[in-house]
C-alpha positions as CSV (number, residue, x, y, z in Angstrom):
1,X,-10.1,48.9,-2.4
2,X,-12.1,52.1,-1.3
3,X,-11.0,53.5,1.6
4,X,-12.1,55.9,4.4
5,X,-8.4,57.9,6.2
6,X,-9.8,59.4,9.6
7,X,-7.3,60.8,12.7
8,X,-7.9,61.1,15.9
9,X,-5.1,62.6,19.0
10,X,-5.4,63.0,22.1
11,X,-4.0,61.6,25.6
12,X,-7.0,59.5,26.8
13,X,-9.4,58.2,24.4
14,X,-12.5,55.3,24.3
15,X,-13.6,53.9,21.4
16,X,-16.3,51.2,21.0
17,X,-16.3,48.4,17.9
18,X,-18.9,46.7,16.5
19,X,-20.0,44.1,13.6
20,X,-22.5,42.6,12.3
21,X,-25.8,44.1,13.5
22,X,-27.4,43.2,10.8
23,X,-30.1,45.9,10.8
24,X,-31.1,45.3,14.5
25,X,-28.9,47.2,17.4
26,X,-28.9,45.1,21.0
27,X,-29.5,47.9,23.0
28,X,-27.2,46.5,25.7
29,X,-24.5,47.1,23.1
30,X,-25.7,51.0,22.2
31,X,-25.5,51.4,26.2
32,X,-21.9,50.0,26.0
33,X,-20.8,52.2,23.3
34,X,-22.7,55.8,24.8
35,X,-20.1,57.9,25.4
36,X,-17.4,56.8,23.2
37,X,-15.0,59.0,21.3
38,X,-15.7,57.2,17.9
39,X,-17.6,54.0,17.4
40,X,-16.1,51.3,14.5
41,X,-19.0,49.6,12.5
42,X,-17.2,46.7,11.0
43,X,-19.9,45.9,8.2
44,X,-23.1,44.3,7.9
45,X,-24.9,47.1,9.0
46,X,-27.9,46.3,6.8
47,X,-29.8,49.2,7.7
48,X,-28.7,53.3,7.9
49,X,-31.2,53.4,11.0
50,X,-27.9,51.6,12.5
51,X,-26.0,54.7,12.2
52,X,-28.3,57.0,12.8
53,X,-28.7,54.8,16.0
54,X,-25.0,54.8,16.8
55,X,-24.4,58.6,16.1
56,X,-25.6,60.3,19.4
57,X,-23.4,57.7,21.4
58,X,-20.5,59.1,20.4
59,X,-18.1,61.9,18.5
60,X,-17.9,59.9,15.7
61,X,-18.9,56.9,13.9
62,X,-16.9,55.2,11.0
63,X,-18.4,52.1,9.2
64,X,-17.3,49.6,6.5
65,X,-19.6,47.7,3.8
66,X,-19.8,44.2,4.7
67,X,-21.1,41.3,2.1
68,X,-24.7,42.0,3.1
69,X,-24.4,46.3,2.5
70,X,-25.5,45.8,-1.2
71,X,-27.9,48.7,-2.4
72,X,-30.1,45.7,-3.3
73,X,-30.5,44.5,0.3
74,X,-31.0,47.7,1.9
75,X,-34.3,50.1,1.8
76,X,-35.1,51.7,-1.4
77,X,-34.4,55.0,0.1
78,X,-31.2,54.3,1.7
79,X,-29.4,53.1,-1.4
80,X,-26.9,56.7,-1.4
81,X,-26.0,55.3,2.2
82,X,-25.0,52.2,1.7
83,X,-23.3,52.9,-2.0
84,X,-21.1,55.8,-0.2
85,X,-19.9,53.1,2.5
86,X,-15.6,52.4,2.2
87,X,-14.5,49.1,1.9
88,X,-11.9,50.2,4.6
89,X,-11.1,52.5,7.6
90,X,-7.7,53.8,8.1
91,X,-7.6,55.7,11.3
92,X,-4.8,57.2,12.9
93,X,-4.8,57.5,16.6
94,X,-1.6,59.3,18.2
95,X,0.4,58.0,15.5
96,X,-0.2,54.6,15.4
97,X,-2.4,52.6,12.9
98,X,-6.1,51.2,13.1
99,X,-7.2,49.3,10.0
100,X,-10.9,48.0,9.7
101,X,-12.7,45.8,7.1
102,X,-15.6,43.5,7.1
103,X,-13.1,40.6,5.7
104,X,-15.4,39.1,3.7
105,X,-12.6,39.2,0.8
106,X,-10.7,36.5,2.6
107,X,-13.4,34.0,2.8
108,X,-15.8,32.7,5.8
109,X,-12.7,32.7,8.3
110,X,-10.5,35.1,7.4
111,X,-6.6,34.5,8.1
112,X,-5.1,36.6,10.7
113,X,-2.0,35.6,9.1
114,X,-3.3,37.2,5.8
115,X,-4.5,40.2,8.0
116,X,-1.3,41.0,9.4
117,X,0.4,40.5,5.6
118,X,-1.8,43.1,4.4
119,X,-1.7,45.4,7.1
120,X,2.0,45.2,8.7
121,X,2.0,48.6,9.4
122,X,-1.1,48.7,11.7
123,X,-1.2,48.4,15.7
124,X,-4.8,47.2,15.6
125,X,-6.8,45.6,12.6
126,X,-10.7,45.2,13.6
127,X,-12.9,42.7,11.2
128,X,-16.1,41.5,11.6
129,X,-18.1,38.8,9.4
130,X,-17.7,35.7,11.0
131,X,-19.9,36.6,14.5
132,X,-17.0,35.0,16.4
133,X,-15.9,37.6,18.9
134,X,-11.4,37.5,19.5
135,X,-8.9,39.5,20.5
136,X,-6.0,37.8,18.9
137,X,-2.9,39.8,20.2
138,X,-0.4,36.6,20.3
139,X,1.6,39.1,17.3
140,X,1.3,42.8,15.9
141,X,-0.6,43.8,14.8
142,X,-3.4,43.0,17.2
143,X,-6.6,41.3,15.7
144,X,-10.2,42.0,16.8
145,X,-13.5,41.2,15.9
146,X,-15.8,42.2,18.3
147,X,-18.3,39.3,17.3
148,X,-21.9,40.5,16.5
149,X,-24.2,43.1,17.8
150,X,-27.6,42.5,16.6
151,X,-29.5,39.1,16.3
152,X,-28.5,37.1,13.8
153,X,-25.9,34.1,14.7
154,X,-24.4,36.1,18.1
155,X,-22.8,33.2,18.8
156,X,-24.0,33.2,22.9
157,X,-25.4,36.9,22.6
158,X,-24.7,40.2,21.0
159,X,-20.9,41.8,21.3
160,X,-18.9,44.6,21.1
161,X,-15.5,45.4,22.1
162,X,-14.0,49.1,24.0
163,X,-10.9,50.1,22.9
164,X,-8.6,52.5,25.6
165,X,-6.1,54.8,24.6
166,X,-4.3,55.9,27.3
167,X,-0.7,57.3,26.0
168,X,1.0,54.5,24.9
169,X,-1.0,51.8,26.6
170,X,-4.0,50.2,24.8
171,X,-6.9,48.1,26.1
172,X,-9.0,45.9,24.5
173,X,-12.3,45.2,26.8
174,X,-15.0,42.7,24.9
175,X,-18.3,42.7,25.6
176,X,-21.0,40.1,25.8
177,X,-24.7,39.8,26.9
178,X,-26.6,36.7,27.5
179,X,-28.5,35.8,24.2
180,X,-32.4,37.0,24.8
181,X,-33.6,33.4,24.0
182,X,-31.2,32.2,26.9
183,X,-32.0,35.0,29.8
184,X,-35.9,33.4,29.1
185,X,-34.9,30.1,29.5
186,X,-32.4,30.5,32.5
């Protein structure tokens, strides 16, 4: 599996996940994420406008091909992007572990059982794929998928999830806003 080995140190640090925009960007999310460290794409990015969009919110932005990041479903033009996209992330932050993959390989739910056999060594893996936003941290490592930030099946309205360093104490914060269809109705 191809993989993408970023580092990141220092004391205090935010960083913003997302999944599963599906070439559309809520821009309630891209608010969200503005002044991150590094933002996590988790996969179905379906568009490079996506990172381009995500790029002046933060330091950094790492992404992950997802089922739907096939040259054949992307623009023409874009192909190079989304053939040069890793199948997984392996970021080090302060010493500890971040692992992230669309997790699409595991089937339509993927196993946080099978995660964590996989990835033992991480403190936090981050998947995206099914739209479901969790934060599963009932063992290590901690599981998140921060649900998805475009259009398509947001399951109540587009996600994302803010990760905090701060020394040895991490925060997960998700994020959800009321689905457009429902702030019309209501």
């Amino acid at each position: 599996m191809q993989a993408q080995r970023l580092a990141l140190s220092a004391p205090e640090l935010r960083i913003g996940i997302l999944s599963d925009t599906h070439a559309y960007l809520d821009p309630r999310v891209a608010d969200t994420l503005s002044g991150c460290r590094l933002i996590l794409h988790a996969g179905d990015i379906c568009d490079g406008r996506i990172l381009d969009q995500l790029a002046p919110l933060a330091g950094q932005v790492a992404a992950v091909a997802g089922n739907n990041d096939l040259p054949g479903l992307w623009p023409a033009e874009q192909h190079d992007i989304v053939a040069a996209l890793p199948q997984r992330v392996e970021l080090q932050v302060n010493g500890d572990l971040i692992v992230m993959e669309h997790g699409h390989r595991l089937g339509g739910q993927p196993s946080h059982a099978q995660l964590r056999r996989d990835y033992p060594e991480a403190r936090l893996i981050v998947y995206g794929h099914t739209h479901f936003q969790v934060w599963d941290r009932d063992a290590r490592p901690w599981i998140v998928n921060p649900g998805a930030a475009g259009r398509v099946r947001t399951q109540g309205g587009p996600s994302c999830a803010i990760l905090t360093v701060t020394g040895e104490l991490w925060t997960v914060e998700l994020k959800r806003f009321p689905d457009s269809l429902t702030a019309r109705v209501a």
